[in-house]
C-alpha positions in Angstrom: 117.4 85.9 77.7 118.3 89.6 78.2 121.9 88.6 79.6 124.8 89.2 77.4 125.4 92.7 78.6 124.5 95.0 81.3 121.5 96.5 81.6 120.7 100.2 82.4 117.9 101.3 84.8 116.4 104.4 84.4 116.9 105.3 87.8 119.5 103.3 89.3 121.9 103.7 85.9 124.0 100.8 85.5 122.5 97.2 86.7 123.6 93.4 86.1 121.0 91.0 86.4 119.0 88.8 84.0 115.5 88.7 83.4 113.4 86.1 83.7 110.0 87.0 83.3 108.2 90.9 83.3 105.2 92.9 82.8 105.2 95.4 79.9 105.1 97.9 82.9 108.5 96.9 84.5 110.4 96.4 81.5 109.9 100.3 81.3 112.1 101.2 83.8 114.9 100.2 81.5 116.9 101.9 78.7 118.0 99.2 76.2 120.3 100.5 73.1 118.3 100.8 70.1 120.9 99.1 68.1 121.2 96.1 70.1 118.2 94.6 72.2 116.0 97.8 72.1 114.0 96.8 69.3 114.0 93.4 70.7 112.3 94.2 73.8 110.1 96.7 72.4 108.1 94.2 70.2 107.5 91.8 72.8 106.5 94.7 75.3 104.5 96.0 72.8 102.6 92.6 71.8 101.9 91.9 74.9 100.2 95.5 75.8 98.2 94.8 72.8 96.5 91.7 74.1 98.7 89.1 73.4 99.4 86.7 76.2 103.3 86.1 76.0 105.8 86.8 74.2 109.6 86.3 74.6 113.2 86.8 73.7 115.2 83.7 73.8 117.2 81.1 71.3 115.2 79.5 69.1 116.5 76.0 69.8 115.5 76.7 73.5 112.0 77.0 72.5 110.3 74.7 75.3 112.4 75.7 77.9 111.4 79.6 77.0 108.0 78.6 77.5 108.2 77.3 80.8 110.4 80.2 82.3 113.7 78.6 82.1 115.4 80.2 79.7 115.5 83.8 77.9 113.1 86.6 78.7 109.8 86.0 78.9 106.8 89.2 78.9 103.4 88.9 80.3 100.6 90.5 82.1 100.6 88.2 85.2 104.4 88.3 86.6 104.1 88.9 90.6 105.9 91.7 91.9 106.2 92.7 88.4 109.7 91.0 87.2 111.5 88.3 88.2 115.4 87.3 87.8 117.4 84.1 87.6 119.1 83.6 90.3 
């Protein structure tokens, strides 16, 4: 889950919320550190723009969970609105 740290909007600057689910689209409207999560959330953005269905950032012993939505960051084509947040 993109969540340990505060994330920076390109046009907003500074912004605390965590992701849930996004389109490759709407994660562009961030700026993540390229020695932290950047790379991260690059792959998965970039996997999914390339045809594949889903991809995710999360814990590996959180796998089922990830694939339901309920836990980390999960990237896809069909999100409505174009990204969602936990709450």
């Amino acid at each position: 889950m993109i969540s340990d740290w505060v994330i920076r909007r390109k046009d907003v600057g500074l912004f605390g919320a965590y992701i849930r689910c996004a389109t490759p689209e709407a994660m562009d409207q961030f700026d993540f550190a390229s020695g932290s999560m950047g790379p991260k959330v690059e792959s998965v953005v970039e996997f999914v723009r390339n045809g594949g269905k889903m991809a995710a950032i999360g814990s590996l012993d959180q796998a089922a969970e990830i694939l339901t939505s309920d836990s980390g960051t999960v990237i896809r084509q069909d999100v409505a609105g174009g990204i969602s947040y936990y709450e």
